[in-house]
N, CA, C and O atoms as a GROMACS GRO file, in nm:
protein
  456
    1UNK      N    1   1.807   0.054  -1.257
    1UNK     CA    2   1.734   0.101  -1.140
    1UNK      C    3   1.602   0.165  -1.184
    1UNK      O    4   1.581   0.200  -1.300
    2UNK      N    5   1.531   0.176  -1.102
    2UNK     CA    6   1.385   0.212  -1.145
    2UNK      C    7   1.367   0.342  -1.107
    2UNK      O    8   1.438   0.376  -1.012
    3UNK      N    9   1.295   0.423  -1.150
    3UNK     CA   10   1.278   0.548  -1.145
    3UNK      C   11   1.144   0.552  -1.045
    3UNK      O   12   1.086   0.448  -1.012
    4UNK      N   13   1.105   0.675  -1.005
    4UNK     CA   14   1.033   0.701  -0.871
    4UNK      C   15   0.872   0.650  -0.942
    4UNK      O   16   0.785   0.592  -0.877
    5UNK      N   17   0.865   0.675  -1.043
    5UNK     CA   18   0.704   0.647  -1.078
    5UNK      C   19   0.720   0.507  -1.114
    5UNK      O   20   0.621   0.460  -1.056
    6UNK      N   21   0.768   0.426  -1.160
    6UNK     CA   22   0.812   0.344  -1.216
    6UNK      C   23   0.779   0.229  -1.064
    6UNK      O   24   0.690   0.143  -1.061
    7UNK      N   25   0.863   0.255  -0.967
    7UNK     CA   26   0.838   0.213  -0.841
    7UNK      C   27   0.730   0.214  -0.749
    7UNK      O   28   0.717   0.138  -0.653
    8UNK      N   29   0.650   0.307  -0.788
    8UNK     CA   30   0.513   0.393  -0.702
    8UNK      C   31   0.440   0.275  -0.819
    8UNK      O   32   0.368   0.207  -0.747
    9UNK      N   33   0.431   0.240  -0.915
    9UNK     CA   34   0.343   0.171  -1.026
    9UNK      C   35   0.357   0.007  -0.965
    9UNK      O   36   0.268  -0.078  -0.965
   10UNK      N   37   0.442  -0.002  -0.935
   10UNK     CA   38   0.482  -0.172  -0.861
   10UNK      C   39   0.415  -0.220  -0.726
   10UNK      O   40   0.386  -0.332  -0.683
   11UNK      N   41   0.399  -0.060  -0.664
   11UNK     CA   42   0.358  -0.096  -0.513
   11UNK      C   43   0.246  -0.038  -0.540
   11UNK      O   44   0.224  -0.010  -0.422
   12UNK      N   45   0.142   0.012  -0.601
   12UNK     CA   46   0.003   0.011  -0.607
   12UNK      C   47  -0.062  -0.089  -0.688
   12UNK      O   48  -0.180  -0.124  -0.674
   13UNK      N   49   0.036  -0.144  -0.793
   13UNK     CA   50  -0.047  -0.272  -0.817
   13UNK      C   51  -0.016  -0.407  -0.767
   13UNK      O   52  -0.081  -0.510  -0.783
   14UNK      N   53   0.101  -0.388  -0.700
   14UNK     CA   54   0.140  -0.547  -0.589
   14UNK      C   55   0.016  -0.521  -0.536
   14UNK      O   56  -0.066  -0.585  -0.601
   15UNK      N   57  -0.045  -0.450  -0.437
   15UNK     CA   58  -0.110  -0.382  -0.302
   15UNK      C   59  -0.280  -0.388  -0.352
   15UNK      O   60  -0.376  -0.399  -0.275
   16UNK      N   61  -0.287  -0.377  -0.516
   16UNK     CA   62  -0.443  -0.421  -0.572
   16UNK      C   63  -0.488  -0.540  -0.564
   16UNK      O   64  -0.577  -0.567  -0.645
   17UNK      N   65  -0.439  -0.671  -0.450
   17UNK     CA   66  -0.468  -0.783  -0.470
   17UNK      C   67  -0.522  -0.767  -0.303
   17UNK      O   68  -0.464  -0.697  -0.220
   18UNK      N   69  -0.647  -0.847  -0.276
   18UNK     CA   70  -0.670  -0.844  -0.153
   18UNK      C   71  -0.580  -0.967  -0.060
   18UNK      O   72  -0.556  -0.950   0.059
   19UNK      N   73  -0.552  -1.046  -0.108
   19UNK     CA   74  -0.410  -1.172  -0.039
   19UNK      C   75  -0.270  -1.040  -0.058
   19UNK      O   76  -0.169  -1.091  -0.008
   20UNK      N   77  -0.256  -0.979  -0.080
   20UNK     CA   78  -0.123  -0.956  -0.083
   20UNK      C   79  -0.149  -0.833   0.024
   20UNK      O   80  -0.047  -0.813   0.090
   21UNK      N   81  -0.250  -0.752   0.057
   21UNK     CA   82  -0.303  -0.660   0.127
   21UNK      C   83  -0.253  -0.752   0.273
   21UNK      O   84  -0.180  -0.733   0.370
   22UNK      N   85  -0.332  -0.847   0.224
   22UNK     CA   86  -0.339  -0.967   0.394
   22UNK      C   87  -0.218  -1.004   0.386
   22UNK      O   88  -0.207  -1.082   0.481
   23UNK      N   89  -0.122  -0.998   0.334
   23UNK     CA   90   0.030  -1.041   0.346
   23UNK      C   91   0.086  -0.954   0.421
   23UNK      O   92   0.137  -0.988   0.528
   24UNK      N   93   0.085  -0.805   0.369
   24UNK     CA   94   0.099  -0.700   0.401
   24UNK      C   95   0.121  -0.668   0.532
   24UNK      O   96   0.224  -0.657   0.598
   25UNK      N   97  -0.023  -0.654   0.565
   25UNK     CA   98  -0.098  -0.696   0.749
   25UNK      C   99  -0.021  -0.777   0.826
   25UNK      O  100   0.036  -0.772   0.936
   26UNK      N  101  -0.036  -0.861   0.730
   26UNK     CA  102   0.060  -0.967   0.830
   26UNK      C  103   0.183  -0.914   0.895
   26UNK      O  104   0.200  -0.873   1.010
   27UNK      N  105   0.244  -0.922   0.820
   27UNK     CA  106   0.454  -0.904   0.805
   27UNK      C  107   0.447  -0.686   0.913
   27UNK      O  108   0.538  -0.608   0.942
   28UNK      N  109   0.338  -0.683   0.927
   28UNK     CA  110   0.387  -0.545   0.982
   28UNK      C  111   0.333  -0.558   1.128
   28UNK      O  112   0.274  -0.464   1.182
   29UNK      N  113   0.354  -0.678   1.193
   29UNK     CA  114   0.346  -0.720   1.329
   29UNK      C  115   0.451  -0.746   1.294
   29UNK      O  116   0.518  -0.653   1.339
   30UNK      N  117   0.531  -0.827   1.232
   30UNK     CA  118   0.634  -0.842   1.269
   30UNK      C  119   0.701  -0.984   1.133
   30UNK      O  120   0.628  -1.031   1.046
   31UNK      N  121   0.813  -1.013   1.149
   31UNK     CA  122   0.859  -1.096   1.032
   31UNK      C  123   0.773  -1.257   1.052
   31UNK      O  124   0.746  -1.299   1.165
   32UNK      N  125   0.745  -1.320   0.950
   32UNK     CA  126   0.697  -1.452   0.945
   32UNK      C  127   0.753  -1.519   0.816
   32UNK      O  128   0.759  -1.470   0.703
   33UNK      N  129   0.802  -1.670   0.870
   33UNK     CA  130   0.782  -1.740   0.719
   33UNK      C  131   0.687  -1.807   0.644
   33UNK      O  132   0.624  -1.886   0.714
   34UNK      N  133   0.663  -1.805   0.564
   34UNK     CA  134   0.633  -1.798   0.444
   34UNK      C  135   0.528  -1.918   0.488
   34UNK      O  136   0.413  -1.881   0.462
   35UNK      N  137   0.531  -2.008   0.528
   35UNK     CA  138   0.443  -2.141   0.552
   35UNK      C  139   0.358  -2.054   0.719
   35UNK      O  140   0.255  -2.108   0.761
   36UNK      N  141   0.393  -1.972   0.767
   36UNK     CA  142   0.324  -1.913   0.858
   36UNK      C  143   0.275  -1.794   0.820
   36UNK      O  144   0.202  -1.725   0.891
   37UNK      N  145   0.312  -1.765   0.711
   37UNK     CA  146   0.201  -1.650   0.595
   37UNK      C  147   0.038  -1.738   0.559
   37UNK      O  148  -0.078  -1.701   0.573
   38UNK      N  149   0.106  -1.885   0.503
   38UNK     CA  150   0.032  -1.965   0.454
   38UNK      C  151  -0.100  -1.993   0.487
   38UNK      O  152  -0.208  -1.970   0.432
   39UNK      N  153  -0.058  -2.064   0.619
   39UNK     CA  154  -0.142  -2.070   0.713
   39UNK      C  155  -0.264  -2.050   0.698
   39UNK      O  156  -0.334  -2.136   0.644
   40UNK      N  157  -0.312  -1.939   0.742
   40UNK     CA  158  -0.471  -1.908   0.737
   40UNK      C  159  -0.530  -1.893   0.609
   40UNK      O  160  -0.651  -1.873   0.596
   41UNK      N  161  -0.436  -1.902   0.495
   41UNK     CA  162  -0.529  -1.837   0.378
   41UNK      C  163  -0.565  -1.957   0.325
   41UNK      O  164  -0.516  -2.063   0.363
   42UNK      N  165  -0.695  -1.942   0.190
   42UNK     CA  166  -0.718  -2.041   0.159
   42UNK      C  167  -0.662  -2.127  -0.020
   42UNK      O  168  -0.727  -2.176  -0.111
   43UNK      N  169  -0.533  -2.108   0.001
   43UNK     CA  170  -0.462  -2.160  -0.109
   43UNK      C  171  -0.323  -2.225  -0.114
   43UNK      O  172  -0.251  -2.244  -0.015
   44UNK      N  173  -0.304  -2.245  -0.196
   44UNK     CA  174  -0.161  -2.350  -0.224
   44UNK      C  175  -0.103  -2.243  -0.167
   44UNK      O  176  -0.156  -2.132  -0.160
   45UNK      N  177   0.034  -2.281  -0.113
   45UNK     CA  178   0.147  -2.297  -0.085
   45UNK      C  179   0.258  -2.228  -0.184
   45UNK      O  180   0.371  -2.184  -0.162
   46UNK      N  181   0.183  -2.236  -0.292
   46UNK     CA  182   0.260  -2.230  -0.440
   46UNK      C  183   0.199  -2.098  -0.476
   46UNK      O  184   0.210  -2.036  -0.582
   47UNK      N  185   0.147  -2.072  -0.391
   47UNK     CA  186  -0.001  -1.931  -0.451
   47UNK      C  187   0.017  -1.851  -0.400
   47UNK      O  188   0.009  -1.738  -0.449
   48UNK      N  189   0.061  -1.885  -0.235
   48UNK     CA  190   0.089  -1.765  -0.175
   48UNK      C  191   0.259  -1.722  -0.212
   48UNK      O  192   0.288  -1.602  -0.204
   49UNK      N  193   0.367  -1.819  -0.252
   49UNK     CA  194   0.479  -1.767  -0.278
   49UNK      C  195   0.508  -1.694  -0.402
   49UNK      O  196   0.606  -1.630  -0.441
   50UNK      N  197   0.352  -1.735  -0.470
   50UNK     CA  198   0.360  -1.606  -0.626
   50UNK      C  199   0.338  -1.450  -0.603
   50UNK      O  200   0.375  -1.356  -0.675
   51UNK      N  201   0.248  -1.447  -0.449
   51UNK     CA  202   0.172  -1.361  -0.450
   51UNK      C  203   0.306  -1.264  -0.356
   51UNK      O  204   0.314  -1.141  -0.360
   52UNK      N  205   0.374  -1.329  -0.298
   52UNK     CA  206   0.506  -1.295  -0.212
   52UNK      C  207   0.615  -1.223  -0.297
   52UNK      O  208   0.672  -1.120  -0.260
   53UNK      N  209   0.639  -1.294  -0.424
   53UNK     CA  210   0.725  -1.255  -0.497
   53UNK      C  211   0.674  -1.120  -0.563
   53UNK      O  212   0.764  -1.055  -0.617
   54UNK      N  213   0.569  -1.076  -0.567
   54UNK     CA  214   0.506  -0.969  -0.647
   54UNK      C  215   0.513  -0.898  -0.550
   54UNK      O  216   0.555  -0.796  -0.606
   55UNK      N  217   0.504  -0.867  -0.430
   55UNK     CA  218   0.547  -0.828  -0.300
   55UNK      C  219   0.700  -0.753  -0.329
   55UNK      O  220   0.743  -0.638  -0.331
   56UNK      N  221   0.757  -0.902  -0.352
   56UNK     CA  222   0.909  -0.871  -0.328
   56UNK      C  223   0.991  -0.790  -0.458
   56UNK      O  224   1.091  -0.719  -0.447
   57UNK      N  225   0.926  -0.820  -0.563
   57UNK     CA  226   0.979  -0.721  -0.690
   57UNK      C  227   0.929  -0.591  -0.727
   57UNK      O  228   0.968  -0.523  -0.822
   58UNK      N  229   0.813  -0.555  -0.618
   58UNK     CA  230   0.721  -0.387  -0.573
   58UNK      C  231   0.860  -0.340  -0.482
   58UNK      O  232   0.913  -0.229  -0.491
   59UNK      N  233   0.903  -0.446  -0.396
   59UNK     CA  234   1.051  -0.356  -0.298
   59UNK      C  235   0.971  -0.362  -0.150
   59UNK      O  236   1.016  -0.325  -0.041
   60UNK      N  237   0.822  -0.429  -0.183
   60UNK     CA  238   0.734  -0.365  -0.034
   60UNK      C  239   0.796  -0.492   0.047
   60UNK      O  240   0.839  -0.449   0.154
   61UNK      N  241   0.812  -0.598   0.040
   61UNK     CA  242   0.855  -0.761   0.090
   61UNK      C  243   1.012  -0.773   0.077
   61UNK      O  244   1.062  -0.707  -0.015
   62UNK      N  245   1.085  -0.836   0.144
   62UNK     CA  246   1.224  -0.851   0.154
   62UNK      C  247   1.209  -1.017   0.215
   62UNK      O  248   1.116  -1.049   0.290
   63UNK      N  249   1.288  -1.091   0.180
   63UNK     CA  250   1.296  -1.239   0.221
   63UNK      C  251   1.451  -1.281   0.244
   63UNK      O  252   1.552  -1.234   0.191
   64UNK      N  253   1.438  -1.382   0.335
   64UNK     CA  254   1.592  -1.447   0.296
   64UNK      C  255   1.588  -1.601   0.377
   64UNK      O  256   1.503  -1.618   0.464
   65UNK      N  257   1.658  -1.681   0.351
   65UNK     CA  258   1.602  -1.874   0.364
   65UNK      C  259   1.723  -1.843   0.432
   65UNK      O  260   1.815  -1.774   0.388
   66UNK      N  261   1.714  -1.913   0.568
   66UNK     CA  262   1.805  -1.947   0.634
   66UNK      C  263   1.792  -2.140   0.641
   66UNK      O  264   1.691  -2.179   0.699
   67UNK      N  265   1.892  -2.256   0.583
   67UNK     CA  266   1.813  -2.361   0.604
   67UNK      C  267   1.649  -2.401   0.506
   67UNK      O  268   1.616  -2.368   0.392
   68UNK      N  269   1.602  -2.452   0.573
   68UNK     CA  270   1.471  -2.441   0.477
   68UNK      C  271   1.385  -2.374   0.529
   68UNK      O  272   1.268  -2.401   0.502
   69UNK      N  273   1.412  -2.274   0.613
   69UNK     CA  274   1.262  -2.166   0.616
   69UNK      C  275   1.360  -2.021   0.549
   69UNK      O  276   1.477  -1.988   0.565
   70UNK      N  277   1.243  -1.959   0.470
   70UNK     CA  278   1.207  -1.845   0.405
   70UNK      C  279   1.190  -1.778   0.499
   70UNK      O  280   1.151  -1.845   0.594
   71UNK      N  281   1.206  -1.636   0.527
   71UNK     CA  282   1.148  -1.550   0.673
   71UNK      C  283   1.162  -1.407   0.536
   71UNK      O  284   1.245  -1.370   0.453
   72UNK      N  285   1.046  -1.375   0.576
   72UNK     CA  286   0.993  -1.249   0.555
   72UNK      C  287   0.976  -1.166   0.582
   72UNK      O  288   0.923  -1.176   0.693
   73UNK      N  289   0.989  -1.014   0.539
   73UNK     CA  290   0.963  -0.891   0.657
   73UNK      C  291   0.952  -0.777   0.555
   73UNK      O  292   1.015  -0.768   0.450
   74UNK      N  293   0.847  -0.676   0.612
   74UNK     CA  294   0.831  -0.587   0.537
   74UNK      C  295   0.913  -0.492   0.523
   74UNK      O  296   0.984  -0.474   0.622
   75UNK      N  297   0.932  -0.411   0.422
   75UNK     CA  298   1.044  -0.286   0.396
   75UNK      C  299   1.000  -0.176   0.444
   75UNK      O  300   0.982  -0.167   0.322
   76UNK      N  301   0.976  -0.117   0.476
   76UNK     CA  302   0.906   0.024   0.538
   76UNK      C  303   0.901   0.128   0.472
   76UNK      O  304   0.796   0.194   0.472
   77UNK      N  305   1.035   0.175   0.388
   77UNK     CA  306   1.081   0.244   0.320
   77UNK      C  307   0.982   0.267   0.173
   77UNK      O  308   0.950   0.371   0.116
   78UNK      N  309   0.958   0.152   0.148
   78UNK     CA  310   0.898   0.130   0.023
   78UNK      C  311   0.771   0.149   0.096
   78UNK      O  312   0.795   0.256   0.152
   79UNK      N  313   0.668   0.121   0.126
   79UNK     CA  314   0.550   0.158   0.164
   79UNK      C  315   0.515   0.314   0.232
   79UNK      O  316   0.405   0.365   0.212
   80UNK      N  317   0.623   0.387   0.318
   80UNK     CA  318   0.635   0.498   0.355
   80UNK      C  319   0.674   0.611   0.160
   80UNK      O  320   0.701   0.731   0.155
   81UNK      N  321   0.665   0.552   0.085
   81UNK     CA  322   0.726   0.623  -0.025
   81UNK      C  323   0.539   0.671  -0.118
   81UNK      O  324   0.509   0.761  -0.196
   82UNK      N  325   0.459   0.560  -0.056
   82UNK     CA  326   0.340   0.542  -0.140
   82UNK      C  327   0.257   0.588  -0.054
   82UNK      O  328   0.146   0.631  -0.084
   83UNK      N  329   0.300   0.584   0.056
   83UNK     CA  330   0.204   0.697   0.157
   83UNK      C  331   0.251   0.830   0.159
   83UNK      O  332   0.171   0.897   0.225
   84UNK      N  333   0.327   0.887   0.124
   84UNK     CA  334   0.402   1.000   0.070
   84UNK      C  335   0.344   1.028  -0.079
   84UNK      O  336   0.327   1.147  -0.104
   85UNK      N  337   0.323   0.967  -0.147
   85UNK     CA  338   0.240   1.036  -0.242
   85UNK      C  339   0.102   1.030  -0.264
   85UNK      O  340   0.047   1.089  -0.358
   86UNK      N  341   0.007   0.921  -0.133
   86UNK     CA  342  -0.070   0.962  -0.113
   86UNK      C  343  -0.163   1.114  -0.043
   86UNK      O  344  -0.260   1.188  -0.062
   87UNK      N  345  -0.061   1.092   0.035
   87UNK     CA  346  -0.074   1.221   0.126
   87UNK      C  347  -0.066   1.381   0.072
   87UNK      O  348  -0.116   1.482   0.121
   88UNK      N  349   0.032   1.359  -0.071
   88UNK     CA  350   0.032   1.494  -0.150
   88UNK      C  351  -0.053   1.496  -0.216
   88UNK      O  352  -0.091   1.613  -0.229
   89UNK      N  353  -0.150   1.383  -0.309
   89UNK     CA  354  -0.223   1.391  -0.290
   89UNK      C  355  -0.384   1.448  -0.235
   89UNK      O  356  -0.478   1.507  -0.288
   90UNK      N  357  -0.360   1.402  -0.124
   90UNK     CA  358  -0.518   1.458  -0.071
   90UNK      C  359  -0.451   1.577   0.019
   90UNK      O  360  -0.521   1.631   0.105
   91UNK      N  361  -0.370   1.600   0.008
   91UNK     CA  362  -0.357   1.763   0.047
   91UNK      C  363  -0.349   1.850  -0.082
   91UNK      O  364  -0.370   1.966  -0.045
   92UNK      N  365  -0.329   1.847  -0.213
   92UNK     CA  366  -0.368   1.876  -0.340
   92UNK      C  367  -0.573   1.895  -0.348
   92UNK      O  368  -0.657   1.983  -0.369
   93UNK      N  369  -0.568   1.750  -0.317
   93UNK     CA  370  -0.742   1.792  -0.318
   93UNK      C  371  -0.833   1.842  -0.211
   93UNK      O  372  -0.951   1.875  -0.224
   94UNK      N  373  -0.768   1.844  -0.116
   94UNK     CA  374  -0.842   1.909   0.022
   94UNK      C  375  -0.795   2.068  -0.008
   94UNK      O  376  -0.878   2.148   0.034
   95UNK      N  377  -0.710   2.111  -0.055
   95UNK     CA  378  -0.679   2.240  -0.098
   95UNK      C  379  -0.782   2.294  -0.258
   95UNK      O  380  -0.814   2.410  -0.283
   96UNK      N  381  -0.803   2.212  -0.315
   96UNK     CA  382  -0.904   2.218  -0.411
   96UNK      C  383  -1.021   2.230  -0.343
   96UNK      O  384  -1.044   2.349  -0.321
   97UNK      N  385  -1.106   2.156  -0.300
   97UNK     CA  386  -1.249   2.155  -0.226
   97UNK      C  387  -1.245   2.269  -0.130
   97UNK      O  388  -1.347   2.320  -0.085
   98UNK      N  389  -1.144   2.301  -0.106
   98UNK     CA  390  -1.131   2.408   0.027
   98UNK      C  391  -1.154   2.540  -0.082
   98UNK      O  392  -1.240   2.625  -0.059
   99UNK      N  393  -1.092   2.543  -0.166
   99UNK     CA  394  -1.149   2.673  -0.238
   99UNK      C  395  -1.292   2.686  -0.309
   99UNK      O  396  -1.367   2.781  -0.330
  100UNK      N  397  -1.298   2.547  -0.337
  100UNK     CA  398  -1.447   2.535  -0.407
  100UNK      C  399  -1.549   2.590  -0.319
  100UNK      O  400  -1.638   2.664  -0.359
  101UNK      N  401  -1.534   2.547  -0.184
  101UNK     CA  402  -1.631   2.550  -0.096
  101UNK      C  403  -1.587   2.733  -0.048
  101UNK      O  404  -1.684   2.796  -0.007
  102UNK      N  405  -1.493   2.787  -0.052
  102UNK     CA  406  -1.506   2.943  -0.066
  102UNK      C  407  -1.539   2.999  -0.188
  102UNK      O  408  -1.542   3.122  -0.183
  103UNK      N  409  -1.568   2.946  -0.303
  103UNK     CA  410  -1.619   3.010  -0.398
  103UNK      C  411  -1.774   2.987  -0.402
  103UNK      O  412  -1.844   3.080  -0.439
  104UNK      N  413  -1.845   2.838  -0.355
  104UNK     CA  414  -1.969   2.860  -0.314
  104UNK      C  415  -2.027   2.894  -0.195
  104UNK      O  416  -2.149   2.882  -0.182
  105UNK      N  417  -1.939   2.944  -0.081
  105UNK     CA  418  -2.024   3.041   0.017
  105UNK      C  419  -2.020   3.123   0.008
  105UNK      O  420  -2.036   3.163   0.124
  106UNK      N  421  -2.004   3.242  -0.081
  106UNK     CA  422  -2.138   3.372  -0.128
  106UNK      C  423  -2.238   3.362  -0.137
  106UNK      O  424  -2.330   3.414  -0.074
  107UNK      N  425  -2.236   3.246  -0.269
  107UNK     CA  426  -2.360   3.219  -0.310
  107UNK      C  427  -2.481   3.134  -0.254
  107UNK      O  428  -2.599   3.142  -0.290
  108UNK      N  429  -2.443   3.077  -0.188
  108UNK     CA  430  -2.526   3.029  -0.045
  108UNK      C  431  -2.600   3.090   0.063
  108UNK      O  432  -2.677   3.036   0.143
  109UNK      N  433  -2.559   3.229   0.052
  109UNK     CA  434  -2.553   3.322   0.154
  109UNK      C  435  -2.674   3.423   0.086
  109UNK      O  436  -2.766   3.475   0.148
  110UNK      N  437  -2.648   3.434  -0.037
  110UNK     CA  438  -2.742   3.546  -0.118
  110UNK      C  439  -2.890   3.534  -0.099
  110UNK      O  440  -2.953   3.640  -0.109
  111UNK      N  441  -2.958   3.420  -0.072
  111UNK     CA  442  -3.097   3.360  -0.075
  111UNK      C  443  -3.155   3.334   0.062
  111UNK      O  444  -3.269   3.296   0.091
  112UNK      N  445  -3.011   3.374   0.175
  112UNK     CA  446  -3.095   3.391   0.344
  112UNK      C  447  -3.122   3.470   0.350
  112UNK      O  448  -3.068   3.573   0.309
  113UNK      N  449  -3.242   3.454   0.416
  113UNK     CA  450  -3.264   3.609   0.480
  113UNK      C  451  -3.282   3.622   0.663
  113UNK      O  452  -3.380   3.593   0.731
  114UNK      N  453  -3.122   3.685   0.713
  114UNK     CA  454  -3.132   3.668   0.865
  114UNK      C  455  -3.139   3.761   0.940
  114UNK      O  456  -3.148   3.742   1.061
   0.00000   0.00000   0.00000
């Protein structure tokens, strides 16, 4: 099993590809297969199911073939995990700048004269 960083490392670099971004997009209207992923983009068939599988071994993509269609759908869980450490994140650095910016309004203040 993969450990939490280990997992967070899978779904920011699945998610560094701009086709897999647009996969992404896609599948969070709602489930599609795989030849209706295809569709609009401009590549094999074979290109977009590489780009699916990198999807699906990040944990962000889930699939299953009923017959011969593939149907796809996004995990939520896994993408709600990477917005969760985005978010600590920029509340880490908005708490940084927030002090910065009280340590330079004194000194901002010293050179008015009101």
């Amino acid at each position: 099993m993969l450990n939490h960083s280990e997992s967070l490392d899978l779904v920011f670099r699945a998610l560094g590809d701009r086709t897999r971004r647009a996969l992404v997009e896609r599948l969070v209207r709602g489930p599609a297969s795989v030849s209706e992923l295809a569709a609009p983009l401009p590549m094999s068939l074979a290109a977009v199911v590489q780009h699916l599988q990198v999807l699906e071994t990040a944990g962000i993509v889930r699939s299953e073939k009923v017959g011969r269609v593939r149907t796809c759908r996004i995990e939520p869980s896994v993408l709600r995990a990477g917005e969760h450490w985005l978010g600590h994140q920029r509340t880490a650095w908005e708490s940084k700048l927030d002090r910065l910016g009280d340590f330079l309004e004194p000194g901002d203040s010293e050179g008015n004269a009101s």
